[in-house]
KEKE-3310 file (N, C-alpha, C; in steps of 0.2 Angstrom, whole numbers, plus 5000, padded with zeros to 4 digits):
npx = (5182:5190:5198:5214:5208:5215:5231:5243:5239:5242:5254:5273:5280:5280:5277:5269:5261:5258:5253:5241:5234:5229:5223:5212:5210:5203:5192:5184:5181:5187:5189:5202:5219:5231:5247:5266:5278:5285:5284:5270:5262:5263:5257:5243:5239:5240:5229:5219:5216:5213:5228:5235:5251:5260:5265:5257:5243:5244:5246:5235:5227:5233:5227:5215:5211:5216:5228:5239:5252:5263:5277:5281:5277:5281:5295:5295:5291:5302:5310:5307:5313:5305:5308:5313:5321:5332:5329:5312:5307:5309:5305:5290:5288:5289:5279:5266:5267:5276)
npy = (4960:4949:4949:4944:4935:4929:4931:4926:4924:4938:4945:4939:4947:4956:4957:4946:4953:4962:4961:4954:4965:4970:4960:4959:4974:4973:4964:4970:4983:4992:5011:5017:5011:5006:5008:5008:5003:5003:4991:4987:4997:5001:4992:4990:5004:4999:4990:4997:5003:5015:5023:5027:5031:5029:5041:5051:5049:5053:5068:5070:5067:5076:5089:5087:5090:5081:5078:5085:5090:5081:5080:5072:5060:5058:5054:5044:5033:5032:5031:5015:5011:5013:5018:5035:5044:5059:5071:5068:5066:5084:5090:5086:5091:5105:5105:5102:5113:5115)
npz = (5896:5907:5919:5930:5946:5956:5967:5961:5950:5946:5943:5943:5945:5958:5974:5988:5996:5990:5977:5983:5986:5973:5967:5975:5976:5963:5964:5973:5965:5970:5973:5976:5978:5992:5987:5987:5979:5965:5956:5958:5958:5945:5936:5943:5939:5924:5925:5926:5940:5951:5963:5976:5985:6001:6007:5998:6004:6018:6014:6010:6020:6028:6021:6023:6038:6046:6050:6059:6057:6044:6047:6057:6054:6043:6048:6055:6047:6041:6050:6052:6042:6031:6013:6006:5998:6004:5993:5991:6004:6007:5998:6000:6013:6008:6000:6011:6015:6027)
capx = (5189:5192:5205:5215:5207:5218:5236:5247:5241:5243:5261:5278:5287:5278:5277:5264:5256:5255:5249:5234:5228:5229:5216:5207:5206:5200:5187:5179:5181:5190:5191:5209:5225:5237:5253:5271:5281:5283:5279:5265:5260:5262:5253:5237:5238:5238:5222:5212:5217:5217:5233:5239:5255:5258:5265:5251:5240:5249:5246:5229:5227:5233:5224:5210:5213:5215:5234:5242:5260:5268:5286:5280:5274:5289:5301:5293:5292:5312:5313:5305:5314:5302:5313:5311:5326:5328:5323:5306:5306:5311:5297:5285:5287:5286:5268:5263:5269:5280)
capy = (4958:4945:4950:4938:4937:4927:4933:4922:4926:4945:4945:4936:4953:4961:4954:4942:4958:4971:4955:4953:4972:4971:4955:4963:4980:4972:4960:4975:4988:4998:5018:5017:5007:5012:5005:5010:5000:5007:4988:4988:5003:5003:4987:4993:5007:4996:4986:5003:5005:5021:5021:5031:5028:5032:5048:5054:5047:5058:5072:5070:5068:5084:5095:5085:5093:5074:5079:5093:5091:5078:5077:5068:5055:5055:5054:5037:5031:5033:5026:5010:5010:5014:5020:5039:5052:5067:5076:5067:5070:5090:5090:5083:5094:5111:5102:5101:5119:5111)
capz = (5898:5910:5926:5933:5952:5960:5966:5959:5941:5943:5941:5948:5948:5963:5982:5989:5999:5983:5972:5987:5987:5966:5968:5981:5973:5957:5965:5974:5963:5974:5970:5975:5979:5994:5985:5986:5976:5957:5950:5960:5954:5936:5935:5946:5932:5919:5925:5927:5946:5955:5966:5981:5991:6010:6009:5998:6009:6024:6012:6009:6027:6032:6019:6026:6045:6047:6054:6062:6055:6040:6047:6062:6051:6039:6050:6060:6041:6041:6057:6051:6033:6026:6009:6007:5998:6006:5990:5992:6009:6007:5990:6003:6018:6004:5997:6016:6021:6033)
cpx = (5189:5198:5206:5213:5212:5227:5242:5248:5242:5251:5266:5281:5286:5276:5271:5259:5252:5250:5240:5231:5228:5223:5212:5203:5201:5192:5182:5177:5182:5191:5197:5212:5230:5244:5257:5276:5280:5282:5274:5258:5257:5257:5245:5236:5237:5232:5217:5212:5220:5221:5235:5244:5254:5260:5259:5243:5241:5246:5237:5224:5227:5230:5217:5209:5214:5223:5235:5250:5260:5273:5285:5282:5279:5295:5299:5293:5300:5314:5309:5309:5311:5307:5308:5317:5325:5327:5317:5305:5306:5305:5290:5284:5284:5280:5266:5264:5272:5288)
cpy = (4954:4944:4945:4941:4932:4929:4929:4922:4933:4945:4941:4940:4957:4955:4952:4951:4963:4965:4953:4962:4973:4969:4956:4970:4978:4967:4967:4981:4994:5004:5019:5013:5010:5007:5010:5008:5000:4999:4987:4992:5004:4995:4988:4996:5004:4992:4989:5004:5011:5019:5029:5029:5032:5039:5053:5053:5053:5065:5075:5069:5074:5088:5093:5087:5085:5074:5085:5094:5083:5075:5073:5059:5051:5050:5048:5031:5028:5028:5017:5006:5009:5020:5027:5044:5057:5070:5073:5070:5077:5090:5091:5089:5103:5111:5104:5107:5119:5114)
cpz = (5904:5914:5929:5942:5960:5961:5963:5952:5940:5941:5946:5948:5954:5970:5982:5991:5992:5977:5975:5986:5978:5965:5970:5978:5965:5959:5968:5969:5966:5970:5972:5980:5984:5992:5983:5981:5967:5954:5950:5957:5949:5935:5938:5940:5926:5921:5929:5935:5946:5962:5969:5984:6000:6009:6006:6002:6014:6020:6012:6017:6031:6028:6022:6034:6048:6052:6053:6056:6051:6044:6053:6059:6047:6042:6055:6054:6041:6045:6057:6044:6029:6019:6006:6005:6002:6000:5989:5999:6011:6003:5996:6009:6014:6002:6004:6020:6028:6034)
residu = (UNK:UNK:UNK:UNK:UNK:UNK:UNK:UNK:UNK:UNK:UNK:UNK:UNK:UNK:UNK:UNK:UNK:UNK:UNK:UNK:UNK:UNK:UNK:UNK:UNK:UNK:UNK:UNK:UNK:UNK:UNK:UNK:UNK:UNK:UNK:UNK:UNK:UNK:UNK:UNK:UNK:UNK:UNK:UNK:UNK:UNK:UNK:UNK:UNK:UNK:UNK:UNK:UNK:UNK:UNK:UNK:UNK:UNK:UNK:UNK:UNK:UNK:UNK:UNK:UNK:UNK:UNK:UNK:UNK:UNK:UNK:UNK:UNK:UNK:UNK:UNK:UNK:UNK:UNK:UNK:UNK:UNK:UNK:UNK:UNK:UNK:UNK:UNK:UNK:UNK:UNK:UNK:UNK:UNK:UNK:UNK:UNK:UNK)
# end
């Protein structure tokens, strides 16, 4: 099967930035994606991409002794709009023993 490798043919429904790490992940054969954005996402998924976002990222972080503390991290996320409910953000701090 023949992947499109240039961003402009992966889709017109997802931003220039998520359209470059799809093209990217696919020309490398990246073992994983850090993409937030659910069409991002579900499309990665469909062309056999493994996909992390940042929070799990953060998570995978801390069980790695990689951080001390989560909510540091969340709440700088928030402070940036990065978009985040609070039942994600509550969910997230129970996963991290936080």
């Amino acid at each position: 099967m023949l992947l499109p490798r240039h961003p402009s043919t992966i889709s017109g429904s997802i931003g220039a930035g998520e359209s470059e790490v799809i093209s990217l992940g696919l020309e490398l054969r990246a073992e994983r994606l850090i993409l937030d954005e659910r069409p991002a996402r579900r499309l990665a998924a469909v062309l056999g991409l493994s996909v992390i976002g940042t929070v799990g990222l953060l998570l995978a972080a801390k069980s790695r002794g990689l951080l001390l503390n989560i909510k540091p991290e969340l709440d700088r996320l928030r402070e940036v709009r990065f978009f985040m409910d609070d039942e994600l953000y509550d969910r997230i701090l129970v996963q991290a023993d936080e």
